[in-house]
LOPAVO-144961 format. One record per residue (C-alpha): x, y, z. Coordinates in Angstrom, 2 decimals, always signed. Example, Ala and Ser with C-alpha at 12.3 -4.5 7.8 and 13.67 -1.06 7.14 Angstrom:
2
ATOM       c1       c2       c3
ATOM   +12.30    -4.50    +7.80
ATOM   +13.67    -1.06    +7.14
! end
This chain:
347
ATOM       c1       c2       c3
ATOM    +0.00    +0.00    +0.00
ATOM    +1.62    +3.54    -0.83
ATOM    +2.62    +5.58    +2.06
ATOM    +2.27    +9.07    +1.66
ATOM    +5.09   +11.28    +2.77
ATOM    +2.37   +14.48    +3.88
ATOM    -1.03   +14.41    +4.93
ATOM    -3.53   +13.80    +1.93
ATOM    -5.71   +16.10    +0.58
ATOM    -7.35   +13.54    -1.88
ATOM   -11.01   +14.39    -2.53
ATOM   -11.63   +10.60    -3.46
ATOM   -10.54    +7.67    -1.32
ATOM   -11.09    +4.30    -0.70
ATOM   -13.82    +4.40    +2.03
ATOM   -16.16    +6.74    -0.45
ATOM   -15.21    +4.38    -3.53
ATOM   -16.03    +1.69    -1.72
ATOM   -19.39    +2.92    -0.51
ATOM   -20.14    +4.19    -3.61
ATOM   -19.90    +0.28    -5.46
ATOM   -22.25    -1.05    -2.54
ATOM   -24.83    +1.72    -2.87
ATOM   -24.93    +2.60    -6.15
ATOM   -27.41    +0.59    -8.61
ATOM   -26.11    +0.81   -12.16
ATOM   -23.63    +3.01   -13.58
ATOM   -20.27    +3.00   -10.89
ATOM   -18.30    +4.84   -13.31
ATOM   -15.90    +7.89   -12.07
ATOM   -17.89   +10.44   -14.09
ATOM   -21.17    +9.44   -12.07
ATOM   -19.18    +8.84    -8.52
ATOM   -18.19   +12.83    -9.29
ATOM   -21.74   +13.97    -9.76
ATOM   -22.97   +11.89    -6.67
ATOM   -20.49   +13.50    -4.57
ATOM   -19.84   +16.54    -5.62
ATOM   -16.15   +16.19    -6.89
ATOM   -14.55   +16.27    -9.77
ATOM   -13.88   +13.97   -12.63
ATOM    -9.95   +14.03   -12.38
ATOM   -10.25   +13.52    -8.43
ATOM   -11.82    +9.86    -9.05
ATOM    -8.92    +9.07   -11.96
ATOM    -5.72   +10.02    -9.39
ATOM    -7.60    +8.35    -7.22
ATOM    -7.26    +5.06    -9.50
ATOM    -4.38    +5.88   -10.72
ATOM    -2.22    +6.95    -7.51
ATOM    -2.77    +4.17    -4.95
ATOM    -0.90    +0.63    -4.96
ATOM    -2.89    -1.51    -3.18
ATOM    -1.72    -5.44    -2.93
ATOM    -3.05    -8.49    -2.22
ATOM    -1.44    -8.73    +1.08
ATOM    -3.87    -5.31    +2.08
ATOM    -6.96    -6.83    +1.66
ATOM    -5.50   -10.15    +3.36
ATOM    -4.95    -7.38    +6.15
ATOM    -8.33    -6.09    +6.08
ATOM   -10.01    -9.79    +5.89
ATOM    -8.05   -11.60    +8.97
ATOM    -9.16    -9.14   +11.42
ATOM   -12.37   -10.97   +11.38
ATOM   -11.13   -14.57   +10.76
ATOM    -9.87   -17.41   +13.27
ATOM    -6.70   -18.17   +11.12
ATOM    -6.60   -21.76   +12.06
ATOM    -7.91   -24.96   +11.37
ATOM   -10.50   -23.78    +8.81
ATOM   -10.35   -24.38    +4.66
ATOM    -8.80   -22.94    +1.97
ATOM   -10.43   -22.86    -1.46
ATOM    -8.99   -21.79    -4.81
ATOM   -10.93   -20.99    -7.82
ATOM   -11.29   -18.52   -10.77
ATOM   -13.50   -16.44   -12.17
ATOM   -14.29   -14.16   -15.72
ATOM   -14.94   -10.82   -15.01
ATOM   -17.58    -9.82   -18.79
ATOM   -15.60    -6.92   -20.73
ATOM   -17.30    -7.83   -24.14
ATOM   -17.11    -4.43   -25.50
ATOM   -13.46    -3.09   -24.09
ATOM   -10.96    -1.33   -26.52
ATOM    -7.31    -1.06   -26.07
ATOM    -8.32    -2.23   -21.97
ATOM    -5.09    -4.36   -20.42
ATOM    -5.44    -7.40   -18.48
ATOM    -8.39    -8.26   -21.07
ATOM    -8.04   -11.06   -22.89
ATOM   -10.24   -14.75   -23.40
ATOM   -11.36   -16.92   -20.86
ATOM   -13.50   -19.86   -20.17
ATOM   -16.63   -18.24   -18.58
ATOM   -18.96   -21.36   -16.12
ATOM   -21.53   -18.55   -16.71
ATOM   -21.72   -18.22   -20.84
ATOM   -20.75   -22.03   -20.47
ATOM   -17.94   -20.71   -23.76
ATOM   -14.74   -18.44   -24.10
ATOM   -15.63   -14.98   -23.84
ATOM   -14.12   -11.56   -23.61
ATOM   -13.18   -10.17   -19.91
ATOM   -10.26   -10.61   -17.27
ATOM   -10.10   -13.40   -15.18
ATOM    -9.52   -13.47   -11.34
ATOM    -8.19   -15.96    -9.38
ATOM    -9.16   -15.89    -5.61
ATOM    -8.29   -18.14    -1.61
ATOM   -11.50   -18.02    -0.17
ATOM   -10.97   -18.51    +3.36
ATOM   -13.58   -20.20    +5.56
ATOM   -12.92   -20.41    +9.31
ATOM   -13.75   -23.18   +11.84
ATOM   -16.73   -20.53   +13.39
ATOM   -18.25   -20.12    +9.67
ATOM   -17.31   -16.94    +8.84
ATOM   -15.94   -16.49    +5.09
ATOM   -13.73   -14.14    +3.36
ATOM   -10.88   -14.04    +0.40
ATOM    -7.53   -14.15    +1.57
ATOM    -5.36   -13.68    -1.63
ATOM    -6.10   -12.68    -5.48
ATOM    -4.67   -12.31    -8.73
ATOM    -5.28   -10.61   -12.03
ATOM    -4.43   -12.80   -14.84
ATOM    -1.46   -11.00   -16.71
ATOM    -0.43   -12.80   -19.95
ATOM    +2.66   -10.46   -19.71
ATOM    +3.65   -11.90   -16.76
ATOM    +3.86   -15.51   -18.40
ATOM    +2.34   -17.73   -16.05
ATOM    -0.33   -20.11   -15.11
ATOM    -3.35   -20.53   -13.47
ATOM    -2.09   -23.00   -11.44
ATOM    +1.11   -20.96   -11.05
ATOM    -1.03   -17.97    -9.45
ATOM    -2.61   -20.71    -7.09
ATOM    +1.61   -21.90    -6.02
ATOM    +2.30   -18.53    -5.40
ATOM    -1.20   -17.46    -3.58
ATOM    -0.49   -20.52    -1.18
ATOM    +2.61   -19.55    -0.45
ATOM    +1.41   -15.92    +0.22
ATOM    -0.98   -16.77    +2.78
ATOM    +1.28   -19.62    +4.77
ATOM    +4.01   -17.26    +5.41
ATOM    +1.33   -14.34    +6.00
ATOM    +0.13   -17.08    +9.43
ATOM    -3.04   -18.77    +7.96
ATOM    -2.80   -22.14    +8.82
ATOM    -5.93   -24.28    +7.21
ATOM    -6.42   -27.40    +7.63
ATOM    -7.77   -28.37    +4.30
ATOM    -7.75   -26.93    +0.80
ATOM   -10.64   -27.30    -1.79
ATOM   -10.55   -26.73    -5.68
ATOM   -11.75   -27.44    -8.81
ATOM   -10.58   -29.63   -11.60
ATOM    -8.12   -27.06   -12.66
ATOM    -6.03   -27.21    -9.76
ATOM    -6.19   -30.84    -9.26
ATOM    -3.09   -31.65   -11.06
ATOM    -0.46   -33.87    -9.34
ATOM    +1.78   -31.36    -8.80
ATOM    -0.50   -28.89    -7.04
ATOM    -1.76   -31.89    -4.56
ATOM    +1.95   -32.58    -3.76
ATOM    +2.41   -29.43    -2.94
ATOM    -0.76   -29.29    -0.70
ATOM    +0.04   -32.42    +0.78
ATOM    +3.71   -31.42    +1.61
ATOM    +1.93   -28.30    +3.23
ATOM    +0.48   -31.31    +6.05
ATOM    -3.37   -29.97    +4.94
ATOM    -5.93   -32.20    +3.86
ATOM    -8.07   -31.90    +0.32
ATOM   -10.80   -31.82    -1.45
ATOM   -10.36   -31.92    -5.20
ATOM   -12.40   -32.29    -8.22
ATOM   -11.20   -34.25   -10.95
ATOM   -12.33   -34.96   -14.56
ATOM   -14.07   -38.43   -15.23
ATOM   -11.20   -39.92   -17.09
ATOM    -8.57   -39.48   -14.24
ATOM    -6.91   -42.94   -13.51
ATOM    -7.54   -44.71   -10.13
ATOM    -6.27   -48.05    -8.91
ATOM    -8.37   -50.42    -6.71
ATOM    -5.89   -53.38    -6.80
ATOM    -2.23   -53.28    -7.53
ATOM    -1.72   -52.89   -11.11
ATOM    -5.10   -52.74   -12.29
ATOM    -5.68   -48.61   -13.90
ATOM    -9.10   -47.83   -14.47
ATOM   -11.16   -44.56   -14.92
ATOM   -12.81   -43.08   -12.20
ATOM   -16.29   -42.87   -14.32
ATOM   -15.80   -46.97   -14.46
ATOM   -15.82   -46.89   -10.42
ATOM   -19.52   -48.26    -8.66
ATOM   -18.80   -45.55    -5.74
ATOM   -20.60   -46.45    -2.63
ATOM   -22.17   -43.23    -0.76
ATOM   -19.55   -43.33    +1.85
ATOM   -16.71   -43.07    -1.05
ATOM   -13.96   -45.62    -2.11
ATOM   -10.42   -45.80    -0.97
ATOM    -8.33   -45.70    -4.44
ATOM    -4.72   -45.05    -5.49
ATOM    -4.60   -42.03    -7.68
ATOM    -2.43   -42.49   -10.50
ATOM    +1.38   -41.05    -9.55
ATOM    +0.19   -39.48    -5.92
ATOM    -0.90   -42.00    -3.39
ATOM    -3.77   -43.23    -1.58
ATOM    -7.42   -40.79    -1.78
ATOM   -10.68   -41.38    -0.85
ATOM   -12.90   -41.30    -3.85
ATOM   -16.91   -39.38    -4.09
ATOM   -18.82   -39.03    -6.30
ATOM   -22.19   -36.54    -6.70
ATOM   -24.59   -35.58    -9.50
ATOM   -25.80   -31.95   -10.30
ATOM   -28.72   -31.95   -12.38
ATOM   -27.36   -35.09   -14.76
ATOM   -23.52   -33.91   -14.69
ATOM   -21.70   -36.49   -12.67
ATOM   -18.46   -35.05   -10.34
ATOM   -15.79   -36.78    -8.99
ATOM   -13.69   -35.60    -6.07
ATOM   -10.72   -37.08    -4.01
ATOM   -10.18   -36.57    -0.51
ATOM    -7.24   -37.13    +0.94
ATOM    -6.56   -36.90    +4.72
ATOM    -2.90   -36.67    +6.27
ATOM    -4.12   -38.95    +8.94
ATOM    -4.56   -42.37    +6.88
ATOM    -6.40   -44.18    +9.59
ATOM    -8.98   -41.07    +9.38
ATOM   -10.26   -42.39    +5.64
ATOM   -12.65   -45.64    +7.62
ATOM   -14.59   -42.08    +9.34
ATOM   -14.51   -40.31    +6.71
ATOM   -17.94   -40.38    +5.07
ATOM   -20.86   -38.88    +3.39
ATOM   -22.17   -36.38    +5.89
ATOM   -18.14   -35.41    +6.40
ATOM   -17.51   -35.19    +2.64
ATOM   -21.13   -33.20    +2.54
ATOM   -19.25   -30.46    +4.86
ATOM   -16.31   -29.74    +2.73
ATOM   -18.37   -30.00    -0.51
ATOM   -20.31   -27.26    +0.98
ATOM   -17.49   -24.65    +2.05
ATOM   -16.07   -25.44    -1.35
ATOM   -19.16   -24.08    -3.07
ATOM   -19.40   -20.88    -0.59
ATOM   -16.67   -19.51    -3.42
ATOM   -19.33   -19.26    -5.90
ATOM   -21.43   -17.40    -3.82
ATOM   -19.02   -14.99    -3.36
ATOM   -17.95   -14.54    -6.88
ATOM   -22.06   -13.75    -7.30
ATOM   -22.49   -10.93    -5.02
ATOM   -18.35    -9.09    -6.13
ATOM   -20.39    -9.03    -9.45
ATOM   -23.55    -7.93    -8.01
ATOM   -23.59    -6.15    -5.07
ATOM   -20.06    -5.05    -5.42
ATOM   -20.04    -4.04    -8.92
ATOM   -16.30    -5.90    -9.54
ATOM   -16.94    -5.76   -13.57
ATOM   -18.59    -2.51   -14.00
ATOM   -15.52    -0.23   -14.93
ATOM   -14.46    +2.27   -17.61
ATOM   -10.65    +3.19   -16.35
ATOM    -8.67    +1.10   -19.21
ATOM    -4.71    +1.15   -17.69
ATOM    -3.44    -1.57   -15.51
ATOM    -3.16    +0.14   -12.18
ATOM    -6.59    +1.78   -12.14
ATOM    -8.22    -2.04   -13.18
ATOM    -6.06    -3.15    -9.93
ATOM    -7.22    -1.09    -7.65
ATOM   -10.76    -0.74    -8.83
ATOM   -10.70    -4.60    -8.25
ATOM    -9.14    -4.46    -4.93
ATOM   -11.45    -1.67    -3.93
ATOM   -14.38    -3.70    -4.97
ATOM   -13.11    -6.76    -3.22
ATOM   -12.36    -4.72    +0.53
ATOM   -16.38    -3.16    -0.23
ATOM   -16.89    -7.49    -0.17
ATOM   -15.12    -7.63    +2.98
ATOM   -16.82    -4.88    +4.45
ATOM   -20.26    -6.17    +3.60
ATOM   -19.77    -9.55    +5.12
ATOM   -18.30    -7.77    +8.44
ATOM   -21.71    -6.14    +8.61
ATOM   -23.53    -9.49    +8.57
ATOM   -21.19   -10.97   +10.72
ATOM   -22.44    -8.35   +13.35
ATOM   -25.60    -8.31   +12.51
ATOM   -26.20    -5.17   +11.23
ATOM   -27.65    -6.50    +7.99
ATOM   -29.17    -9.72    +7.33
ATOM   -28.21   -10.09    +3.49
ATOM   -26.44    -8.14    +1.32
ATOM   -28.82    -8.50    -1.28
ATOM   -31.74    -7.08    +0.49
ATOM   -29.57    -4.77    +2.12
ATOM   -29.31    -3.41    -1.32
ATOM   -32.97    -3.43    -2.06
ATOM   -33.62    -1.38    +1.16
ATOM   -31.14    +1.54    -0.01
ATOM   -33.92    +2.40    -2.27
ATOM   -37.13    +1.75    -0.51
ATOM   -37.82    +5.11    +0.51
ATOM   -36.67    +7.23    -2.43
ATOM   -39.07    +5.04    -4.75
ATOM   -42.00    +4.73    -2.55
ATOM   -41.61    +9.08    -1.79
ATOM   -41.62    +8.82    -6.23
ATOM   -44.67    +7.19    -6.32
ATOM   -46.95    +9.02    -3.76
ATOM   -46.02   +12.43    -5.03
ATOM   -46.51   +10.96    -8.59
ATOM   -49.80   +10.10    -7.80
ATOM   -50.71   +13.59    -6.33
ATOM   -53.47   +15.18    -8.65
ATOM   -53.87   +12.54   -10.67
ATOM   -57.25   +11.05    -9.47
ATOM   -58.82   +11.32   -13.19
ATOM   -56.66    +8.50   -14.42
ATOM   -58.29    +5.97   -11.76
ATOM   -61.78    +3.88   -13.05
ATOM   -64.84    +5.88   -12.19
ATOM   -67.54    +4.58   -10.73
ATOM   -70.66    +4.74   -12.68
ATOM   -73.83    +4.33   -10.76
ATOM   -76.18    +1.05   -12.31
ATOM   -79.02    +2.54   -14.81
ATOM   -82.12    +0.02   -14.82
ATOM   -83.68    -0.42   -18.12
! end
């Protein structure tokens, strides 16, 4: 985070960016955050463009409110839509789960933290950079590492298919955390010693099967249907005599914090307004992000305290007033548009 050298006389800054993605219901450009608050234009670009904010801030912000240990660690990615940018960095194509196809936008790779008392935030991002020449599951290495040194200390890490390569669950495993991973259907198992077969092949009992995945070691295999897409995932626990407990309702628990990442990828894009941005350069797209990902933060501290119940009604509520205070003065002298009654004529 830049540290300025004199007191700063910044008309824009990150608390009133922030509020302004939470509150605001359509356009959370700079030109319209100037006319809501009275500023100018070129105070809501330095803004952008001045500040260096890091991963490690909002990691900052986020494990004020989190019991660092013992809870799970999930990686995923997702595609922010920039189908009509020009000349934008970071932009390039990506897989979108939404469009279900490869479309237009930047993609974001987040740790979404959830501790042992339920509470949820992201711990760690990155922007996609093509420039910067690496991976997906190179971002996820480096993330990992982030967060270990920075004192989080989960007990299990979740992910999709992706990240489920052999390398990445050595890594985890070397780490001492257990896993939950997805894998893809045709990922080799072994149920007997030299016998290979696909995991799609597999009868899987409820309670999962103890396999040998191909070039790791021993898992515990699941499977579960959405709609009539079957999934596979592999558990692995570093306590081996843990697997014979390990069962449905236990892999039902994990399953569930894994999916608490979609969620949140939902409401950045909704409530937080993570892909509605007209600044084009790299640093401004940075920080809009990380502004729009501390606003996240911010939101779930509220629930956490109870001041709100849901961030999406929360949202609704903002406007409650100002539209019903619309419609009754609307309706002021207006009686002549309402039916009129007509009094029955007998013939």
């Amino acid at each position: 985070m830049r540290r300025p050298k004199r007191p700063p006389t910044a008309n824009c800054t990150l608390p009133m960016y922030m509020g302004f993605l939470m509150s605001e219901p359509k356009s959370s450009t700079c030109t319209r955050l100037s006319e809501v608050m009275g500023i100018s234009h070129d105070s809501v670009n330095r803004f952008l463009l001045r500040e260096a904010y890091e991963p490690k801030d909002l990691f900052n912000e986020a494990s004020r409110l989190l019991n660092l240990v013992g809870g799970t660690l999930n990686v995923d990615d997702s595609t922010l839509d920039k189908p009509y940018s020009q000349h934008m960095e970071l932009v390039g194509h990506f897989w979108s789960g939404k469009h279900h196809r490869v479309v237009k936008g930047l993609n974001l790779i987040t740790l979404y933290y959830s501790d042992p008392q339920g509470r949820s935030l992201p711990v760690n991002y990155r922007v996609y950079d093509k420039a910067e020449g690496k991976t997906k599951n190179d971002y996820f290495l480096d993330m990992l590492e982030d967060v270990l040194a920075w004192g989080l200390q989960p007990a299990f890490m979740t992910g999709d298919s992706w990240y489920s390569c052999v390398g990445n669950l050595k890594t985890v495993r070397n780490h001492r955390m257990g896993f939950l991973f997805a894998v893809e259907s045709n990922r080799r198992v072994s149920t007997e010693k030299g016998s290979w077969v696909q995991v799609q092949k597999l009868d899987i009992p409820a309670d999962g099967l103890r396999v040998w995945l191909r070039e790791f070691g021993e898992v515990k295999l699941f499977r579960t249907q959405l709609k009539d897409q079957l999934r596979h995932y592999v558990v692995f626990l570093p306590n081996a005599d843990a697997y014979d407990t390990f069962q449905q309702a236990d892999f039902q628990t994990l399953h569930d914090q894994h999916w608490q990442i979609e969620q949140y990828h939902r409401m950045i894009k909704q409530v937080c307004h993570i892909e509605k941005f007209q600044v084009r350069g790299n640093v401004p797209i940075r920080n809009h992000i990380f502004a729009a990902l501390c606003s996240y933060v911010h939101l779930q501290q509220m629930q956490f305290v109870d001041i709100i119940s849901n961030a999406y009604q929360w949202q609704r509520d903002l406007y409650t007033d100002a539209v019903a205070a619309f419609v009754s003065r609307f309706m002021q002298g207006k009686q002549h548009l309402n039916p009129q009654f007509q009094a029955a004529v007998n013939a």
